[in-house]
C-alpha positions as CSV (number, residue, x, y, z in Angstrom):
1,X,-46.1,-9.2,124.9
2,X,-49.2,-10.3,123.5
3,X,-49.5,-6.6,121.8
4,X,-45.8,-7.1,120.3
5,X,-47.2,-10.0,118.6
6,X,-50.7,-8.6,117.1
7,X,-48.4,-5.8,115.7
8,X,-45.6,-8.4,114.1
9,X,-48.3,-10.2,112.3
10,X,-50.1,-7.0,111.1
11,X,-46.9,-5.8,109.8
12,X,-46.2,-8.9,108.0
13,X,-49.3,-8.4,106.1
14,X,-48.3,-6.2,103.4
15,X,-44.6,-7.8,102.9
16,X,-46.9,-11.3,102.2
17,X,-49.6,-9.1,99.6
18,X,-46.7,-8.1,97.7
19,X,-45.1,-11.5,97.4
20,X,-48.8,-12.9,96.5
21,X,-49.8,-9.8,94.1
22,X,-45.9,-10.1,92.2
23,X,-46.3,-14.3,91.7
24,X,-50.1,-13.1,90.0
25,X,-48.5,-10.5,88.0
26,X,-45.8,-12.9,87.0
27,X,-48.7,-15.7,86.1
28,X,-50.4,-13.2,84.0
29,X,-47.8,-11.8,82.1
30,X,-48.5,-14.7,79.5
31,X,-52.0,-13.7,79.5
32,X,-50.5,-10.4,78.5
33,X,-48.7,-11.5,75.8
34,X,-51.3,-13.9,73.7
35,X,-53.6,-10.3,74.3
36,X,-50.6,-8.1,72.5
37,X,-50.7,-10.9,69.7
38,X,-54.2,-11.0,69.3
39,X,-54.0,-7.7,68.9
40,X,-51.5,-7.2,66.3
41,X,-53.1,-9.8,64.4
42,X,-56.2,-7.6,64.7
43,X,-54.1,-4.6,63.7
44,X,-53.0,-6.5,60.6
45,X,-56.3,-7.9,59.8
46,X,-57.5,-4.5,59.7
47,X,-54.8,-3.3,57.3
48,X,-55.0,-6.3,55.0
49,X,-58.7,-5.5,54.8
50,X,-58.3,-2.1,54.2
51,X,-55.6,-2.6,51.3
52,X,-58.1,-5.1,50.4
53,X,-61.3,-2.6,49.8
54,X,-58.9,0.0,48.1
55,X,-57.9,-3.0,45.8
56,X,-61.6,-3.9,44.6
57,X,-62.8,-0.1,44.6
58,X,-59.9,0.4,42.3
59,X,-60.7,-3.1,40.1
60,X,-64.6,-1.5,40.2
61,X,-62.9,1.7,38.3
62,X,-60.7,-0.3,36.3
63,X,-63.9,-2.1,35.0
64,X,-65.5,1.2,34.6
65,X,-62.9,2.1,32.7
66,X,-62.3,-0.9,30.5
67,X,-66.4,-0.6,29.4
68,X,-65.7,2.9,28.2
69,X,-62.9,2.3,26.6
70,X,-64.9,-1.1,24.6
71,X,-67.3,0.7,23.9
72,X,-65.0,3.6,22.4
73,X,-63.7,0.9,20.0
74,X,-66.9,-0.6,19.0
75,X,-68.5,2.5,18.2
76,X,-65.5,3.2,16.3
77,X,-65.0,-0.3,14.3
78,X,-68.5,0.1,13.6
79,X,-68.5,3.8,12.3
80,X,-65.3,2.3,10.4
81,X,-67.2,-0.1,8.6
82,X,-70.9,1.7,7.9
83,X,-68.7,4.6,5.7
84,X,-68.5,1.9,3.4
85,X,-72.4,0.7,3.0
86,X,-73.7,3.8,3.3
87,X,-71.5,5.8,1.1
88,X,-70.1,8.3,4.2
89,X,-67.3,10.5,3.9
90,X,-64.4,9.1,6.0
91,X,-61.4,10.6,7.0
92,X,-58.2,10.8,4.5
93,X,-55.6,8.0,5.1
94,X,-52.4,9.9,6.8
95,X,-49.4,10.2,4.2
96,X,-46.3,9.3,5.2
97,X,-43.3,11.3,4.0
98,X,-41.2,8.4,3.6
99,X,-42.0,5.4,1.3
100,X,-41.4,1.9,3.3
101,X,-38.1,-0.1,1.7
102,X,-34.8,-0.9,2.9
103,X,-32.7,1.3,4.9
104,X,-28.8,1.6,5.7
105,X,-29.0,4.4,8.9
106,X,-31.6,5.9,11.3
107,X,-34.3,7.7,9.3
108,X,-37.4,10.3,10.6
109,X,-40.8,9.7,9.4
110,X,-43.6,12.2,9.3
111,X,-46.9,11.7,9.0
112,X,-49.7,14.5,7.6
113,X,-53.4,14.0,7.1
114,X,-55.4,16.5,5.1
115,X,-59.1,15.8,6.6
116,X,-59.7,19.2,8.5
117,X,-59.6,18.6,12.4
118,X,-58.0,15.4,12.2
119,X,-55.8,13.2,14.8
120,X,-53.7,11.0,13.5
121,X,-52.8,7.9,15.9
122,X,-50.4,5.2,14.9
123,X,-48.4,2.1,16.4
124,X,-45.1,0.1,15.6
125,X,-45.6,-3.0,17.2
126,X,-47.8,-4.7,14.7
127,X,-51.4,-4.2,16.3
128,X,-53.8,-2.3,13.9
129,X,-54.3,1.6,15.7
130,X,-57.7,3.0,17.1
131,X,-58.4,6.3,18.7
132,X,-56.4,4.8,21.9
133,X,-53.0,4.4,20.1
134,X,-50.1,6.6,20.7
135,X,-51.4,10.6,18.8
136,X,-48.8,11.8,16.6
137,X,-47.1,14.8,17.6
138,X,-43.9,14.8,15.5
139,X,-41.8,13.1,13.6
140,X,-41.2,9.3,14.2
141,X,-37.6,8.0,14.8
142,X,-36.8,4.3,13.4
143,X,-33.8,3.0,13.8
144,X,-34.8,-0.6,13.7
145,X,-37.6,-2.9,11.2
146,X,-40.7,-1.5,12.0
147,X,-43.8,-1.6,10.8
148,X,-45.8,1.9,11.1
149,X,-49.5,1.7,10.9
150,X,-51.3,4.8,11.1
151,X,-55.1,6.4,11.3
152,X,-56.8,9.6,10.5
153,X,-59.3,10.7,13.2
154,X,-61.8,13.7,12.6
155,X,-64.8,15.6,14.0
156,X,-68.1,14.1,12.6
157,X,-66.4,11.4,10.2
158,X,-65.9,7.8,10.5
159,X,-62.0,7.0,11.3
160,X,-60.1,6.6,7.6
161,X,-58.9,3.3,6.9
162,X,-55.2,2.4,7.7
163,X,-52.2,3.6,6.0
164,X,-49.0,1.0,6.7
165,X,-45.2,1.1,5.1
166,X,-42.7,-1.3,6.3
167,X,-39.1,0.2,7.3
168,X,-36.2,-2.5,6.8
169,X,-33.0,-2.3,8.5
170,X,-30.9,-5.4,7.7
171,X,-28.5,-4.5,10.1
172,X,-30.2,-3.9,13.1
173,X,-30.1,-5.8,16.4
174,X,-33.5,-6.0,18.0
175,X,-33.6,-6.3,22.1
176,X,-33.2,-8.7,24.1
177,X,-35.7,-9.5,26.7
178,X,-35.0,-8.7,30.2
179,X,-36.9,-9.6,33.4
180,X,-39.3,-6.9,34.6
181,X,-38.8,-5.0,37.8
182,X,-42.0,-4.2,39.7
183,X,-42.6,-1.2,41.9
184,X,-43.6,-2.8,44.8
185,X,-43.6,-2.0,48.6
186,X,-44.5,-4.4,51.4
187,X,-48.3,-4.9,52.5
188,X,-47.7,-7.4,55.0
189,X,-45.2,-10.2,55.5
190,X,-46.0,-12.0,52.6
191,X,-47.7,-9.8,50.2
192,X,-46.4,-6.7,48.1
193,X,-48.5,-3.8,46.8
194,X,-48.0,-3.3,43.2
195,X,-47.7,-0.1,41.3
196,X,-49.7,1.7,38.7
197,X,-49.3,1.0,35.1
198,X,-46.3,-1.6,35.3
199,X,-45.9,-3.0,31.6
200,X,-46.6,-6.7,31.1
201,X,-45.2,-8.5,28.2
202,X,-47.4,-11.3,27.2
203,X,-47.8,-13.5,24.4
204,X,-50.7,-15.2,22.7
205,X,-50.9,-19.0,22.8
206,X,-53.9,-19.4,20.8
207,X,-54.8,-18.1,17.0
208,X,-58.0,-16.0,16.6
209,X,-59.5,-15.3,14.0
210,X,-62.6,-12.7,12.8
211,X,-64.2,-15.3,11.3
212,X,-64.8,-18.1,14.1
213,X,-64.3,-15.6,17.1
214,X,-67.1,-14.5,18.9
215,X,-68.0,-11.8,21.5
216,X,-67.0,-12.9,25.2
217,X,-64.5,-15.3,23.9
218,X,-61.9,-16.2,26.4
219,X,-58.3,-15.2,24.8
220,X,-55.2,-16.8,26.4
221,X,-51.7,-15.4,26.8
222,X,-48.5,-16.5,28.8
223,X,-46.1,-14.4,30.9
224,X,-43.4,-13.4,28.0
225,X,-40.5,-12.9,30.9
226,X,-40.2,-13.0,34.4
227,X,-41.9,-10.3,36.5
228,X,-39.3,-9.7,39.2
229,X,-39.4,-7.3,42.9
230,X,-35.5,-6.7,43.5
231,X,-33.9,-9.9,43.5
232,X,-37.3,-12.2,44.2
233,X,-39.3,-13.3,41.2
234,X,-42.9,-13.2,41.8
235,X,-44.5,-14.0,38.6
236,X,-42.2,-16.1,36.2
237,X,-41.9,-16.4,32.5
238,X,-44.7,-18.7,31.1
239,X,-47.6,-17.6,33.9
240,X,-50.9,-17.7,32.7
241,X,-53.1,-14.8,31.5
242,X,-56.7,-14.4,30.3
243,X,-58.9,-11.7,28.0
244,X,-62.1,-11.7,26.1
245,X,-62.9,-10.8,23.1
246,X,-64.9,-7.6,22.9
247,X,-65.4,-7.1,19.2
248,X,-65.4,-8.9,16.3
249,X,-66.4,-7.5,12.4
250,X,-66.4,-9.6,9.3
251,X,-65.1,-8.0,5.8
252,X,-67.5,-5.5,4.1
253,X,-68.0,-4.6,0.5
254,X,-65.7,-1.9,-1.1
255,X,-62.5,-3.9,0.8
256,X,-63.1,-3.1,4.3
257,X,-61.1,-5.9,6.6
258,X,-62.7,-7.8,9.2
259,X,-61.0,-7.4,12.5
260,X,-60.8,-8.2,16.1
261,X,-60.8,-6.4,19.1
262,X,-60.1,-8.4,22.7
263,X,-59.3,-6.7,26.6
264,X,-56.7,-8.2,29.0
265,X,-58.4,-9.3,32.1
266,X,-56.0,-10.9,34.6
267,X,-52.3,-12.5,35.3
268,X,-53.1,-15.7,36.8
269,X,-50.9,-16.8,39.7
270,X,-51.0,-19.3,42.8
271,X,-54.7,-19.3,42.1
272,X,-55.0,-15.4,42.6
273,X,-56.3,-13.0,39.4
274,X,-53.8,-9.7,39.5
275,X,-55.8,-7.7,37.5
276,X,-54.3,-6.0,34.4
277,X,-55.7,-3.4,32.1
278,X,-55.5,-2.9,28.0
279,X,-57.0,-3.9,24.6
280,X,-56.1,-4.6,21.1
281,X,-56.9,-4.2,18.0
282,X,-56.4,-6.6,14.9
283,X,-57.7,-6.1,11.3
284,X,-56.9,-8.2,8.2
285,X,-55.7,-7.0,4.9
286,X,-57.5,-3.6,3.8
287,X,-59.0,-4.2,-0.4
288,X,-60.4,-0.9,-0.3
289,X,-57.5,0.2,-3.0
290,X,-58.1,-3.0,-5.0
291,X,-62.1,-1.5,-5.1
292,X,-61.3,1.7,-5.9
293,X,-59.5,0.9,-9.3
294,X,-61.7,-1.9,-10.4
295,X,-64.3,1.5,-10.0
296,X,-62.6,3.4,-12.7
297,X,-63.0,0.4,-15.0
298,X,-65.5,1.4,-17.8
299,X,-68.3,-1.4,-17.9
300,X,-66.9,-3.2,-14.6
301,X,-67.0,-0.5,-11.9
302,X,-69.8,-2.0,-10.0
303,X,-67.9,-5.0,-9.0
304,X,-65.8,-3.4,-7.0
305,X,-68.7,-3.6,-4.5
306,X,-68.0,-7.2,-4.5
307,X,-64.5,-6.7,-3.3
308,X,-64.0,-7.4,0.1
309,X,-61.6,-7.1,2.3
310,X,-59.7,-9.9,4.8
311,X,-60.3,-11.7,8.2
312,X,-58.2,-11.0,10.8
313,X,-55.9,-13.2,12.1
314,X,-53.4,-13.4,15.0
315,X,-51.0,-15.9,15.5
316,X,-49.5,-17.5,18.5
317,X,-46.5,-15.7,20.0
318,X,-47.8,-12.1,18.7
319,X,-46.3,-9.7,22.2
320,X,-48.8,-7.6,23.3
321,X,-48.0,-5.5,26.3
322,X,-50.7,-4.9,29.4
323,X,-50.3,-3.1,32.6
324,X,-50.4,-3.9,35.9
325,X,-53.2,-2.1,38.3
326,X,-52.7,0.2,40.7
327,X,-53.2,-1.2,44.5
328,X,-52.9,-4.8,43.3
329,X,-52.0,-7.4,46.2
330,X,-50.0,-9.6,45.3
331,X,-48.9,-13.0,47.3
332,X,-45.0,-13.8,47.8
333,X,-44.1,-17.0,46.2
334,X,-43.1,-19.8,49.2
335,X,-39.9,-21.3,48.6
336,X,-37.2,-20.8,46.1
337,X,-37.7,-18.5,42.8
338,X,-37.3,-22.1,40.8
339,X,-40.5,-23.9,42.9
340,X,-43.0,-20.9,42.0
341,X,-45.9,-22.4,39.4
């Protein structure tokens, strides 16, 4: 009897572990679960970082890139402007094969520079071109008012000075502005990883001019319409941007312009810089053709050194167009599209 009782108790043993080990398990379980979270906010941590180091290595080369480029255009304003002290042979100004005027339909305009080895750049939005503007490779279609200023670029020359016509069509319609749709995928909840080379429309809000502006001065510029990701706006019209002014040259004899040259540095939202990329280039009215018939005047010909040209000026509300960086973070707005500063 006694021995029926020493093997009911041993028995009962394991049916009593089980019970005990089960109400543990059960008492851990939220243990468990503040562990899986710690560790998915690890996980994220860990990508939000990552993203985060692509981001600046990519900022580093965007920098990189933005000092070539500067230097690129101030080698070439000032090669530009020593032809005329020092009596060097520039490239030709490009010839375009239509005159500028009024025009009823869509017309082609070719451009053709006789300097041997020369590439011709130009641009239809008003800034002056460099050796970064779009390269001509055919003829230019205009079916709207436009002005077209072109340059001659060639080996071992300074850049010519810059050939404009204005085409007029009274009956066009120019576009209307439409919100911008980002490439975009999610990095995170709340975030969303930009793509490469996304245009920005800005405008500028303050004038500059060539002859008060000075090297590293800030530039500002506003969103010109809202930057949208499908149907949520992340940037909206009127949000801040900054530059800096990266050249400046005052008017030489013999006409040549004074002009400015400034860099877009940042879009700046909910206290975060998105870095953006691209540069400008204004110059003021060219005298050089004024100088070069007061030369052929018998008795007078050496005032036309005294001819200069003039500053450059932009205005507020010029557009100018940046881009948006590759692998650029960028924070969700909280709330509706309205409440986003």
């Amino acid at each position: 009897m006694q021995g029926s009782r020493w093997l009911l108790t041993i028995s009962a043993v394991p049916a009593a572990f089980f019970v005990l080990f089960a109400a543990s398990a059960r008492a851990q379980d939220p243990g468990m679960e503040a562990a899986q979270q710690a560790n998915q906010i690890a996980i994220q941590q860990t990508i939000m970082a990552s993203q985060q180091a692509t981001q600046q290595a990519i900022q580093d080369a965007q920098m990189a890139s933005q000092l070539a480029q500067q230097q690129s255009l101030m080698a070439m304003q000032n090669a530009q402007n020593s032809w005329t002290c020092c009596n060097f042979p520039a490239a030709n100004r490009p010839r375009f094969s239509r005159k500028g005027g009024t025009f009823k339909a869509a017309i082609d305009v070719r451009l053709a520079d006789d300097t041997p080895g020369a590439v011709i750049y130009y641009t239809v939005d008003g800034w002056t071109p460099t050796s970064t503007s779009t390269p001509y490779t055919g003829p230019i279609h205009l079916t709207a008012t436009t002005v077209l200023e072109a340059i001659a670029v060639a080996p071992h020359r300074p850049p010519s000075r810059v050939a404009a016509e204005a085409y007029i069509f009274p009956a066009s319609v120019q576009a209307t502005p439409v919100a911008i749709d980002l490439p975009a995928m999610p990095a995170g909840p709340d975030h969303l990883l930009l793509g490469l080379d996304t245009p920005v429309p800005l405008l500028v809000t303050a004038p500059i001019d060539s002859n008060t502006a000075l090297l590293g001065d800030p530039v500002s510029f506003t969103l010109a319409e809202d930057l949208k990701a499908g149907d949520q706006i992340v940037a909206p019209k009127g949000t801040p941007a900054v530059g800096t002014v990266i050249g400046v040259n005052h008017p030489l004899t013999g006409g040549a312009p004074g002009d400015i040259v400034f860099r877009i540095d940042a879009l700046l939202l909910n206290g975060q810089r998105i870095p953006l990329s691209g540069s400008e280039t204004m110059a003021g009215k060219d005298g050089s053709r004024k100088a070069e018939a007061i030369a052929l005047i018998p008795f007078f010909g050496f005032s036309s050194l005294l001819v200069r040209g003039d500053e450059a000026h932009i205005v507020p509300g010029t557009t100018v167009t940046a881009r948006m960086a590759a692998g650029t973070i960028l924070p969700l707005p909280q709330g509706p599209p309205d409440s986003v500063n």
